[in-house]
N, C-alpha and C positions, 0 to 999 in steps of 0.2 A: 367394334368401335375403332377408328383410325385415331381420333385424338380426346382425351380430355384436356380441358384447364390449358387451351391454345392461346397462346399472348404473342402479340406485333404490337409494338411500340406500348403503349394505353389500350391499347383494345383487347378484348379476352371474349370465348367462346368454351362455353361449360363444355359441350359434349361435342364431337363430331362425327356423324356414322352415315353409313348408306342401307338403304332399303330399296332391296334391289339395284336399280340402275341410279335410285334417286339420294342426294348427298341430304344427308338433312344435320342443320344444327339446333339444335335442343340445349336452350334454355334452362337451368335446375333453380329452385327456389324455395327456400325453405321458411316456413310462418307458422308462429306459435299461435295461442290462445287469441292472444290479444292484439294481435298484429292486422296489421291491412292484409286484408283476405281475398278481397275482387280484383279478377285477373283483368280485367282494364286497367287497373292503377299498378300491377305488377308488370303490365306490358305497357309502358306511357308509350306516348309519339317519340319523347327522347332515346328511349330505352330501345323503343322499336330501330331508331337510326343510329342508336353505338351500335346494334348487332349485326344489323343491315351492313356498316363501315366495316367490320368486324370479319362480316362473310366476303365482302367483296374483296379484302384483302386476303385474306384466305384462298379464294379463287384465284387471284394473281400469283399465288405464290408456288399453290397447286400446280394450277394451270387446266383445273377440272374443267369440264368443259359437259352442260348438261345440266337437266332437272333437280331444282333446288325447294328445301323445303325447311321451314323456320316449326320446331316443334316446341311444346312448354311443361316441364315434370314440376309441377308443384308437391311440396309436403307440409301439410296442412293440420295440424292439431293430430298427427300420428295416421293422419288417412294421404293416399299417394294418387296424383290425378296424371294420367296422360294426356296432350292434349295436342291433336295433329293440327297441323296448317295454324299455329295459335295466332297468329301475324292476319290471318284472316277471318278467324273465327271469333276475336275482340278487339 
């Protein structure tokens, strides 16, 4: 892991790590019983463009340069979901 819990300015990035050559940030999200559970509504369009804002300052600040990858770890009523490419996948 290179970073948890990264903040610039208002913007924040739960996890940050590379797999292999590839930088990936990873989303954490945690939901009870009765909570909103569909990871479309956990991934809105908004939510998608603070992280998207989030990473790309991140890159500037880096200065990484290379394959990027938006991942999503839900925990869900005590069950734990990985979820590659989530930015793509919903």
């Amino acid at each position: 892991m290179l970073e948890t819990n990264w903040r610039f300015k208002h913007l924040e990035l739960d996890l940050i790590g590379l797999d292999g050559k590839v930088l990936v940030f990873v989303e954490v999200k945690l939901r009870g019983k009765r909570e909103c559970v569909e990871i479309h509504k956990i991934l809105s369009k908004e939510k998608k463009q603070r992280l998207s804002r989030a990473a790309q300052a991140y890159l500037r600040i880096s200065g990484f340069e290379g394959e990027i990858r938006f991942d999503l770890v839900t925990f869900i009523d005590n069950k734990v979901n990985y979820i590659r490419d989530a930015f793509w996948n919903y």
